[in-house]
N, C-alpha and C positions, 0 to 999 in steps of 0.2 A: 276740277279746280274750283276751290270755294272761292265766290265772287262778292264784294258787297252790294245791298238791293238796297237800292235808292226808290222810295215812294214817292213820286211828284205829287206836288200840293192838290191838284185835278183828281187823282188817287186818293188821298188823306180826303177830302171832301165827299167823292164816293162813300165811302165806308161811314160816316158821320153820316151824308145822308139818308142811306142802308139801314143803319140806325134807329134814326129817326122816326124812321117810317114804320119800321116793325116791331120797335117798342110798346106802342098804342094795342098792337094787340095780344103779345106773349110774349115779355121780359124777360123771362129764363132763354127760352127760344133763342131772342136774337142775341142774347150774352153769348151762347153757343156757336153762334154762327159767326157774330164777329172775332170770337178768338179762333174759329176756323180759319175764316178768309185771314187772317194775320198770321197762323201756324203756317198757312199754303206760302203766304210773302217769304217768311222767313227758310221755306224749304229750297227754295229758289236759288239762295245763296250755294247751295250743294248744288241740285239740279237743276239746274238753270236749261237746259237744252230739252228737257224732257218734254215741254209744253207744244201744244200741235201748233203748224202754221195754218193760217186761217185761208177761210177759201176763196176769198176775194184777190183776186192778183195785186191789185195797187197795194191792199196791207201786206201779202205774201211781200213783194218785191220790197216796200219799206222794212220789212226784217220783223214785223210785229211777231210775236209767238206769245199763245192764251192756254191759262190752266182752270179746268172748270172745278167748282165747288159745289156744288149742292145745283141749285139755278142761276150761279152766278159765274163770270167770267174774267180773269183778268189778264189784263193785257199789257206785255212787256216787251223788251226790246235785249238781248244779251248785247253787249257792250265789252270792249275793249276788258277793261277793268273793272264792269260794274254791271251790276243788273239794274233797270229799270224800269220802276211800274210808272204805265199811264193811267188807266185805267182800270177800275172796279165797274163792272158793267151788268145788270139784267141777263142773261142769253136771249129774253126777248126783246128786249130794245136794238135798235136798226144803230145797230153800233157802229159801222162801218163809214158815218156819220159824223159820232163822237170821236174817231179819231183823228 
């Protein structure tokens, strides 16, 4: 069932910041990479269920489910009627944290 994916503002920031940061060193690079991580949001709407639950219990049991991209991580919730990203994450940052 195709679902719509809702990006929270927390999300949309992620990816600006992402950005930001990886601009300063290869332009082409992070072009690549941000139309990645937004190809991956937009595949969501199809396969919404396919992303692994994380291994933390408290985010298992909050429903969180993450699809990884290259070295990054996002972090959603399948919903009713909708998909929802929270976050755009590092896989090295102590995420469990940021949510």
């Amino acid at each position: 069932m195709k679902r719509p994916v809702r990006v929270l503002r927390r999300a949309q920031l992620d990816l600006l910041e992402i950005q930001a940061y990886l601009l300063r060193d290869d332009p082409a690079a992070t072009t690549r990479l941000i139309d990645q991580l937004v190809a991956e949001l937009e595949r969501l709407a199809t396969f919404s269920s396919r992303g692994a639950r994380p291994r933390d219990e408290r985010l298992r049991k909050a429903g969180y489910r993450y699809v990884v991209r290259g070295q990054y991580l996002i972090f959603y919730k399948v919903l009713r009627s909708y998909v929802r990203v929270y976050r755009v994450l590092h896989g090295r940052r102590m995420y469990r944290d940021l949510l």
